[in-house]
C-alpha positions in Angstrom: 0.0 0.0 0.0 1.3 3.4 -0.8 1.5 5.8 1.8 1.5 9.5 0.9 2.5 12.3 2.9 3.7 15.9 3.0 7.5 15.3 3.8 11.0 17.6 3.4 13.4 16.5 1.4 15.6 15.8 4.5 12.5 14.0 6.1 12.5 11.5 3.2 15.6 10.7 3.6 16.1 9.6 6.9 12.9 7.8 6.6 14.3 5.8 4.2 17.2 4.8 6.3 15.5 3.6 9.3 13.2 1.5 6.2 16.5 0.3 5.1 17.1 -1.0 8.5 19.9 1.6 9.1 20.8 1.3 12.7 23.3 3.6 13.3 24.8 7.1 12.0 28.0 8.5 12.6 28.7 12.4 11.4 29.4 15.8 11.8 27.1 18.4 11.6 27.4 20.7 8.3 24.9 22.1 6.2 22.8 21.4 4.2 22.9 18.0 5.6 22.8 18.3 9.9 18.8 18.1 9.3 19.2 14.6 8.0 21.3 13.9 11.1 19.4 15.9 14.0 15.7 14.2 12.2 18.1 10.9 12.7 18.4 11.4 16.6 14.7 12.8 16.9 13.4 9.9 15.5 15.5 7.4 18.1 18.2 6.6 15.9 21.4 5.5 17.2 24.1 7.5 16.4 27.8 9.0 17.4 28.7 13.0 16.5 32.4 12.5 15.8 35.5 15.1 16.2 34.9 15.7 12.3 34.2 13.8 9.1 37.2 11.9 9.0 36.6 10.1 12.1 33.0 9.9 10.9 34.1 8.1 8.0 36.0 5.8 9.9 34.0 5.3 12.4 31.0 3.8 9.5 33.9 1.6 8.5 34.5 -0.1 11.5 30.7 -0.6 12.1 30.6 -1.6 8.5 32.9 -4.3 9.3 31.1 -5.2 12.6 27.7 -6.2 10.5 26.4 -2.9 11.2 24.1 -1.4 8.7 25.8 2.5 9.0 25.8 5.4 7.7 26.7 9.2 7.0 26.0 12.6 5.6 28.3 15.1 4.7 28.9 18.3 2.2 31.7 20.6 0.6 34.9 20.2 3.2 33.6 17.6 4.8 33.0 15.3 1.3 36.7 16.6 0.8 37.3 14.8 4.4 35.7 11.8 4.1 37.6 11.1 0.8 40.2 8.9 2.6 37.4 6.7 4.4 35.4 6.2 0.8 38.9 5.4 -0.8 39.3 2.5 2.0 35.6 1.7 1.5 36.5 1.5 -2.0 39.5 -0.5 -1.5 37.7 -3.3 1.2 35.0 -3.2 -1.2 32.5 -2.3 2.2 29.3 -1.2 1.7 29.3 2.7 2.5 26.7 4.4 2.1 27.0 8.5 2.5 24.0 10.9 2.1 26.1 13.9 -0.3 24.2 17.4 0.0 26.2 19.3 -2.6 28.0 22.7 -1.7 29.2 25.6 -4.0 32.8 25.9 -4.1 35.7 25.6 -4.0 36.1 25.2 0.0 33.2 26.3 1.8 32.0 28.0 -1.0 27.9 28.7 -0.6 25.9 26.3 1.8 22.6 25.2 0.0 23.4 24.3 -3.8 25.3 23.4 -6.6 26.5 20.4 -8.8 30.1 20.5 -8.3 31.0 17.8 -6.3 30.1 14.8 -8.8 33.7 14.5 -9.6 34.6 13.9 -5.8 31.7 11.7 -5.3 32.5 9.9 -8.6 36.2 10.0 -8.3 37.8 10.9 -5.3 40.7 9.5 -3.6 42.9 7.9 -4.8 41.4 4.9 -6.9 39.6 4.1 -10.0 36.1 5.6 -8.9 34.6 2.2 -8.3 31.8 3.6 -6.7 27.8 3.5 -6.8 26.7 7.2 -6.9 22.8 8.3 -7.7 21.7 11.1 -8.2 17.7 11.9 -7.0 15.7 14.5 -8.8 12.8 14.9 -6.9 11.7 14.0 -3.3 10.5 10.7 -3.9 13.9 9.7 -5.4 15.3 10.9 -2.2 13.3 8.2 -0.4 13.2 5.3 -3.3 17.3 5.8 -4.1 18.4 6.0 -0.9 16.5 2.4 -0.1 18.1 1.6 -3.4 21.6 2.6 -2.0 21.7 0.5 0.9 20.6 -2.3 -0.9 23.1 -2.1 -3.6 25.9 -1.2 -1.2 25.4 -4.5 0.4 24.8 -6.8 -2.3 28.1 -5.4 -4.7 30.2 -4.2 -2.0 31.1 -0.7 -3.0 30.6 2.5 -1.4 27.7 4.1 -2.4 26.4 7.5 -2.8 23.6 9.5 -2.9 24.3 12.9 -4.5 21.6 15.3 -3.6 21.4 19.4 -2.7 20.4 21.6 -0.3 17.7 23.0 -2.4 16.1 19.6 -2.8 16.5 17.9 1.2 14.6 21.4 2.5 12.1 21.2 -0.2 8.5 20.2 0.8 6.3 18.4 -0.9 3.8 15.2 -1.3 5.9 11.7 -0.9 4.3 8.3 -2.1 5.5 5.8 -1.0 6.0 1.7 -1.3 7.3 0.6 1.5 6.9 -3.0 0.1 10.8 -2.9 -1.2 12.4 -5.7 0.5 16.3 -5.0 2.2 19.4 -6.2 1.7 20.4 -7.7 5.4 23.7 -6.5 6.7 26.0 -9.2 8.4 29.8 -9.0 10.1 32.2 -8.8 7.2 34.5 -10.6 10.3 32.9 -12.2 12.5 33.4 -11.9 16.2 36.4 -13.9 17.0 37.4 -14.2 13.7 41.1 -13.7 12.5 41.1 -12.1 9.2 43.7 -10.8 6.9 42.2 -8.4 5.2 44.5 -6.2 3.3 44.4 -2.5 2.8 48.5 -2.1 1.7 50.4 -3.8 -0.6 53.6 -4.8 -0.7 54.5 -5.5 -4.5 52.5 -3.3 -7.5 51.8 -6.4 -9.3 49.6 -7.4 -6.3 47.7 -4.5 -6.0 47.2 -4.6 -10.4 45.6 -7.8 -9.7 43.2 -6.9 -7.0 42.4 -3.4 -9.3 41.5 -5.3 -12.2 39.5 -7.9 -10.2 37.0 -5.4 -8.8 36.6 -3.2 -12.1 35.6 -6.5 -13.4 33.0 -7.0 -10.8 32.2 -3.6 -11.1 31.2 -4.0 -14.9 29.9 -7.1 -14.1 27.3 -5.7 -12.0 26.9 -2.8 -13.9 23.4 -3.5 -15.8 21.6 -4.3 -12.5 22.6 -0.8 -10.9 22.4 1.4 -14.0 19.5 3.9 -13.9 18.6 6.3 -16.6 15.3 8.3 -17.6 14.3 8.9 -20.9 12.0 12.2 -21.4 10.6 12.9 -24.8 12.8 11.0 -26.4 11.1 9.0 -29.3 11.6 11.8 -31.9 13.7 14.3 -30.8 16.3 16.6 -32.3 18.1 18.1 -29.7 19.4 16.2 -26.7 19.4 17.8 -23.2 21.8 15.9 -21.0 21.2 17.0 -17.2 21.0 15.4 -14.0 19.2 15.9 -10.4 17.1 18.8 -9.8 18.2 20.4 -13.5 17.2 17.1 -14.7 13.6 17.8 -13.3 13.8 21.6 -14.4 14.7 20.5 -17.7 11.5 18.4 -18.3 9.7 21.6 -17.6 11.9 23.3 -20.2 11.3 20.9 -22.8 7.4 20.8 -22.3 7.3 24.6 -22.8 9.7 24.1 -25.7 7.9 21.7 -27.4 4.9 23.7 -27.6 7.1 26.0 -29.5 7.6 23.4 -31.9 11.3 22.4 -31.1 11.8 18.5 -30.8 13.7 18.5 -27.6 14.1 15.4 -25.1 15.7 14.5 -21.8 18.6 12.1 -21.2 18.6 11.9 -17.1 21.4 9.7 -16.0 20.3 8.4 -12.1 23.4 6.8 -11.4 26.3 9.0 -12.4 28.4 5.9 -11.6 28.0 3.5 -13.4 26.6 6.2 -16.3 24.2 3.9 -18.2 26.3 4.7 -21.5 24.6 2.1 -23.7 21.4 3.8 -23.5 22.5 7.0 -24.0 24.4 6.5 -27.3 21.1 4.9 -28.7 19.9 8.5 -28.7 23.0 10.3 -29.0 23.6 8.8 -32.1 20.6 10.2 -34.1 19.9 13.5 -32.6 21.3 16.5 -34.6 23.1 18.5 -31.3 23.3 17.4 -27.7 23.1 20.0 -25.0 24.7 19.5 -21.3 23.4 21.5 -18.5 24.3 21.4 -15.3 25.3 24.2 -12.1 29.6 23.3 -12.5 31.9 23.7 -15.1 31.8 20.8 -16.8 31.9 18.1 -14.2 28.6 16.3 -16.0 30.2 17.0 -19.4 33.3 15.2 -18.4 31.7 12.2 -17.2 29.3 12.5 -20.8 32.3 12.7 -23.5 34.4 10.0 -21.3 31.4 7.3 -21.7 30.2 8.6 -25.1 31.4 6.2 -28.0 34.3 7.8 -30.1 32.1 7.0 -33.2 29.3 9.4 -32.1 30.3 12.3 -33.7 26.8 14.8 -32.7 27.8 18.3 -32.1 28.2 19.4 -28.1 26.9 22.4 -26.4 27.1 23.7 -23.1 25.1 25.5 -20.3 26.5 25.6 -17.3 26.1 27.6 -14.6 28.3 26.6 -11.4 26.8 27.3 -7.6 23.7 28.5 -9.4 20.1 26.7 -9.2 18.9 26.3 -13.2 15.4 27.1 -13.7 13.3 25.9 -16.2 13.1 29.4 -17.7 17.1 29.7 -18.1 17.0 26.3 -20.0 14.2 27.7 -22.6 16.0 30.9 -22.9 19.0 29.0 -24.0 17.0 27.7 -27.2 15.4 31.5 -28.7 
């Protein structure tokens, strides 16, 4: 049965961790994200308020490693912070999930918007970016992606994120919801007792080449059950508008106005950001006559498109960007007279 509700952004959330069966949070306050951890401790969650992020990070690690279904949220510098617990995450291959409410920047930068942290959440640290990262347009993708995220953190075993904004966690607005998704159970990576070597260091290059290539081949592997995408107007379009998140969900405003202008626009959303659901996207890249990336950074989206993009697609590029500011619907339609 579907319950519906008025709920903020940060509301939806956190409700979908305790549905997750999340049972403990460790952080540091920091906006826009210290709602999502103060609605955590309202609601009875257990939880510990660290020194700063890095200990926060760690400290979801070790409980990781316990069998504890844990979690964070961070933003701006404290993303930056947590970069070294992900990279181990992404390393031990432990499931890590990390509630991302995107800051302006660089350094503190603004405190309620922007789109330019996707290349820290997609590649941070030092590794190959074999991470899960999803990217919610709307409120009930708030809720529905970050159920999704635990579940996938704990069946593939890679840190996971989702990538949201300050705009859209203090949002308000109607939330349906199934709660009928079933979970993926946590259990003790080591169990009590237990002697494990479980290495985080290398001693010899080739050792660490092995182990690299091993979990990029899980990683693609996996890839087709964690891909999500949305289509928009798509069927017969001429101009392709690439954006993601809440300019993903302006954009379909843009186009509707745009087509009753008579211009044959559609949407390619990507969800997940990582893995970018490439295969999809050059189906429609492929035929349109110009592609169009918009997104609040300078470029961050764009990088991610050309990189996955096959080198025979040869459709002209353009770009909107507009970094640490929110992209309306009316900006997007202005781009096009």
């Amino acid at each position: 049965m579907t319950n519906k509700k008025l709920a903020t952004g940060f509301e939806a959330v956190t409700e979908a961790c305790f549905d997750a069966g999340a049972k403990m949070m460790f952080g540091y306050p920091i906006t826009p994200v210290t709602e999502v951890f103060t609605t955590w401790i309202k609601k009875g969650g257990e939880y510990l308020q660290t020194e700063d992020e890095i200990a926060a990070g760690f400290g979801v690690c070790g409980g990781l490693i316990a069998g504890q279904k844990a979690f964070t949220a961070t933003s701006g510098p404290g993303h930056i912070l947590m970069q070294d617990a992900l990279s181990m995450a992404e390393g031990m291959r432990l499931p890590f999930v990390a509630i991302i409410g995107q800051r302006g920047g660089p350094s503190s930068g603004t405190v309620i918007y922007s789109q330019q942290e996707v290349t820290l959440a997609c590649f941070g640290g030092n590794g190959e970016g074999l991470r899960l990262v999803y990217s919610p347009a709307t409120i009930e993708e708030l809720y529905s992606l970050t159920r999704e995220a635990f579940n996938a953190a704990w069946k593939y075993q890679y840190p996971t994120i989702v990538l949201t904004d300050g705009y859209l966690l203090k949002s308000r607005g109607v939330l349906a919801i199934d709660k009928k998704m079933e979970n993926v159970e946590s259990y003790p990576l080591v169990k009590e007792g237990e002697k494990k070597h479980w290495r985080n260091i290398y001693t010899f290059e080739e050792e660490l080449n092995e182990e690299v290539l091993r979990s990029k081949a899980d990683f693609e592997k996996n890839k087709n059950e964690v891909v999500r995408w949305e289509n928009y107007q798509t069927e017969e379009t001429e101009i392709l508008i690439v954006a993601h998140g809440i300019v993903g969900a302006a954009a379909k405003e843009a186009i509707d106005e745009l087509r009753k202008n008579g211009l044959k626009v559609g949407l390619f959303r990507p969800i997940t950001l990582r893995p970018f659901a490439n295969k999809e996207f050059d189906k429609i890249a492929g035929r349109v006559k110009k592609i169009v990336i918009v997104e609040s950074s300078l470029g961050q989206l764009a990088q991610i498109v050309r990189a996955e993009m096959a080198p025979e697609i040869s459709t002209p590029v353009e770009y909107l960007q507009y970094p640490a500011l929110g992209i309306e619907a009316e900006k997007i339609v202005e781009y096009f007279k």
